[in-house]
N, C-alpha and C positions, 0 to 999 in steps of 0.2 A: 377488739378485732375479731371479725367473726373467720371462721376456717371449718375446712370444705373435706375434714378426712374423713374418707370412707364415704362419703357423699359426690352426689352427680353435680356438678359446676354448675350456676342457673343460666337460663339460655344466653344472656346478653356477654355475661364471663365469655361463656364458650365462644361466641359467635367471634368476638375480641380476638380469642387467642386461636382462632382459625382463620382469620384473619392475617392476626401477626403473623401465622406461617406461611400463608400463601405469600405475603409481601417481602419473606424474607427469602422464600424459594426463588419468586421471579427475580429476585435484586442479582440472588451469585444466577440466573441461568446461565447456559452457555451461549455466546453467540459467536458468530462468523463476519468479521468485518471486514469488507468489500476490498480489495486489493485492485481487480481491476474488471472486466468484462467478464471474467468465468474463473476468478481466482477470488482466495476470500483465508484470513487468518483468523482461527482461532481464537481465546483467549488462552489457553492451555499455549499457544505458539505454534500449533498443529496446522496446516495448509493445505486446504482446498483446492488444486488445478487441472483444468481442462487442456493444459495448453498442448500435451502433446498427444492429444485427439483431435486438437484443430483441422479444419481441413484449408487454410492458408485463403485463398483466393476463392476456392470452391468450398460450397458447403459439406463439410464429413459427412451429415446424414439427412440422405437424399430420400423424397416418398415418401415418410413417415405417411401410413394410413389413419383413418381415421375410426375411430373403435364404437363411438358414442357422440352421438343417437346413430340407433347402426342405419344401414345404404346413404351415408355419407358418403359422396363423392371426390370430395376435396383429399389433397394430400399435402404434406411440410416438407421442407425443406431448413434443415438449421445448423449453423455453425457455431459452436461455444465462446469462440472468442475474435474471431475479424469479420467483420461485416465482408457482405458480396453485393455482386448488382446479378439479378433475372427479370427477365422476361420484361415486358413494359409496364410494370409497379413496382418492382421491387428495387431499389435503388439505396447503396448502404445502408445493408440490416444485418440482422444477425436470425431472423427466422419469418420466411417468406411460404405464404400459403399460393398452391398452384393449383389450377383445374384441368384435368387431366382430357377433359370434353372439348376444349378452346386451346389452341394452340399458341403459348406466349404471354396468357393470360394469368398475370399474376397478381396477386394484394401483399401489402405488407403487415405483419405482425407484432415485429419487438427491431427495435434497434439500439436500446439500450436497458442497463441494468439497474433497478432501484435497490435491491440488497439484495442478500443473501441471511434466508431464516433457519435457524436449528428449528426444527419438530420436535415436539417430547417422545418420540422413537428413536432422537437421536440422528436421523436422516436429515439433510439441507435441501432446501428450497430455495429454486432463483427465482425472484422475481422476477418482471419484467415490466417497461411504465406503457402504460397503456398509451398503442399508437391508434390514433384515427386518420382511415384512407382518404381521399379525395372526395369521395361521395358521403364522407359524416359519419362512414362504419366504423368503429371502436372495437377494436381488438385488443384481451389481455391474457399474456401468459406467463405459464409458469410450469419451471422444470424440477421436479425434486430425483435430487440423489440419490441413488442407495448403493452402498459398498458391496461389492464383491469382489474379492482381490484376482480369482479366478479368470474376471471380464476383460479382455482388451484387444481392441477399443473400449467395446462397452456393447449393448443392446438399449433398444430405448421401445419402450413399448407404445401403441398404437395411441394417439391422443383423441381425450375426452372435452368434447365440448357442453357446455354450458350456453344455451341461448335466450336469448332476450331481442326484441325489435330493435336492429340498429345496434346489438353490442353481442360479443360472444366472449367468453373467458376461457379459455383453452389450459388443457393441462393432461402432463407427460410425466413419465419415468427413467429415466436413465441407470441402469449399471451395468455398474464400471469399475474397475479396478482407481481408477483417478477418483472415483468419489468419496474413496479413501482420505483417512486422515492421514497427509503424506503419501499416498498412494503415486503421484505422479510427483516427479520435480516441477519448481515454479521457477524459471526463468529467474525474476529477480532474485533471487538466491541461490539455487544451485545450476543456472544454467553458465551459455557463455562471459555472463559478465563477473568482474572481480569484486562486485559489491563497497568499492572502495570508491570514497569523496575525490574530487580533485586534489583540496587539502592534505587529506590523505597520503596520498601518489607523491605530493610535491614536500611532506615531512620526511617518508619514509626515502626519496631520491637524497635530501639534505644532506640525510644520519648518512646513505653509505657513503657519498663523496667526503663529508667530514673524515668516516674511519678512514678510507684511502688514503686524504691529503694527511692524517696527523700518522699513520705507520708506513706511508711513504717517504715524507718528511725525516723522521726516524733513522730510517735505512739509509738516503741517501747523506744524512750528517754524519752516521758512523760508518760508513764505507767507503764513503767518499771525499767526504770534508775531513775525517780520522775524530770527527768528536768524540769525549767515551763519556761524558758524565750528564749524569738530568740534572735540570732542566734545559740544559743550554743544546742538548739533543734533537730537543722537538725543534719544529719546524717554524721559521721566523719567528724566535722565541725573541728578541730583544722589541721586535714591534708588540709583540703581546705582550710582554709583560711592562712595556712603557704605557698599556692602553687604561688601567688606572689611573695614574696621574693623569693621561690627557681628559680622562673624564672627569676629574677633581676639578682640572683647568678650567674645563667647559663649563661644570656648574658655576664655580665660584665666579667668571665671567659673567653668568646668563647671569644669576642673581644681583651680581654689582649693576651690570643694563636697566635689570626689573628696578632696583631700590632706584638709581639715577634719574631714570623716566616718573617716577612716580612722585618722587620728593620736586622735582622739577615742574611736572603736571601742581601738584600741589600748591608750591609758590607762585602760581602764573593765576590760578584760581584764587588765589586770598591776598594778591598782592595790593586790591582796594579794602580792604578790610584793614590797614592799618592806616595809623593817622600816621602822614609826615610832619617829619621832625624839621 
């Protein structure tokens, strides 16, 4: 067995075992799985939401200019998490380009989310899937995060475009204090709702009627009825504690049915199989 002390690795070793590293760095990265339109979970359990920058019906950030390629004309309009309708193109999205030259004159850009990326800065990225307008134009964007707990709302800086014949790639900054790890609450956990299944609701309802009916039962045996000793205290104690036997009853019943029907089934099935006598 040959060995490598004090000696440089030969290149295919090396190449191997930088390899192995990079496969085993990308396997733990971190990622942010999509919760919902502008919310996104960690693996750590850490949470990503816009929701209370939203701007509900109207888009929170309205004009967003255009930075690149400069005397770009066009201006954004986008909301993190409910789509809007503007102007006559924009009709349920979440970020709508408007021309500030033509009045009412709008395109659409993103109406929905394809994921949500960690950067190796550490900063998240929303994607966005690429919508194409009426006229065959392809628009794709994407808005990366960056933390500042300082921000709130947030500031979003002027978006840069990317152009090609017929398609343009668009891309922003946002921060914001929500871009935060936990930075903002996410509705489904710590907003108005109780996070709790129906199941749930209808266990925990069970238990407290149970506690009630068995130390209300209780109370009115001994105060009322004058009982003083257990078991015969609790509450229609002679039906529950006959409900063993009647469950005994029942099996040993079902069972006699089950064996009757099958020995019966039985002799009905082989009843030519014997020679008469």
């Amino acid at each position: 067995m040959q060995c490598f002390d004090g000696e440089k690795l030969p290149s295919n070793a090396m190449k191997a075992f930088l390899l192995s590293c990079f496969l085993f760095v990308h396997s733990v990265a971190e990622v942010c799985q999509k919760l919902d339109q502008c919310s996104c979970k960690k693996n750590s359990g850490q949470i990503i939401s816009l929701w209370e920058i939203d701007g509900g019906s109207n888009p929170a950030f309205k004009n967003i200019v255009t930075t690149s390629p400069p005397g770009t004309r066009f201006l954004f309009d986008w909301n993190p998490c409910t789509k809007f309708n503007e102007g006559d193109g924009c009709q349920d999205v979440l970020i709508c380009q408007t021309d500030p030259d033509v009045a009412g004159h709008t395109s659409p850009c993103a109406d929905s989310v394809v994921d949500f990326k960690v950067e190796n800065d550490g900063t998240t990225t929303i994607k966005y899937e690429e919508l194409t307008d009426k006229s065959g134009y392809k628009r794709t964007v994407s808005i990366n995060l960056k933390c500042d707990e300082g921000q709130s709302p947030g500031d979003i800086s002027g978006v840069k475009e990317d152009f090609i014949p017929k398609d343009s790639k668009y891309r922003a900054t946002l921060t914001s204090r929500c871009a935060c790890d936990d930075g903002c609450p996410y509705p489904g956990e710590t907003g108005g709702s109780t996070g709790l299944s129906t199941g749930s609701i209808l266990l925990i309802m069970f238990f407290v009627l149970l506690i009630v009916y068995v130390i209300g039962g209780i109370l009115v045996n001994k105060f009322k009825m004058g009982v003083e000793s257990m078991p015969e205290m609790c509450p229609n104690y002679q039906f529950w504690a006959g409900i063993p036997s009647l469950i005994k009853d029942g099996v040993v019943f079902s069972c006699s049915s089950v064996k009757s029907a099958c020995l019966s089934l039985y002799q009905k099935c082989n009843k030519d199989s014997y020679a008469k006598v």
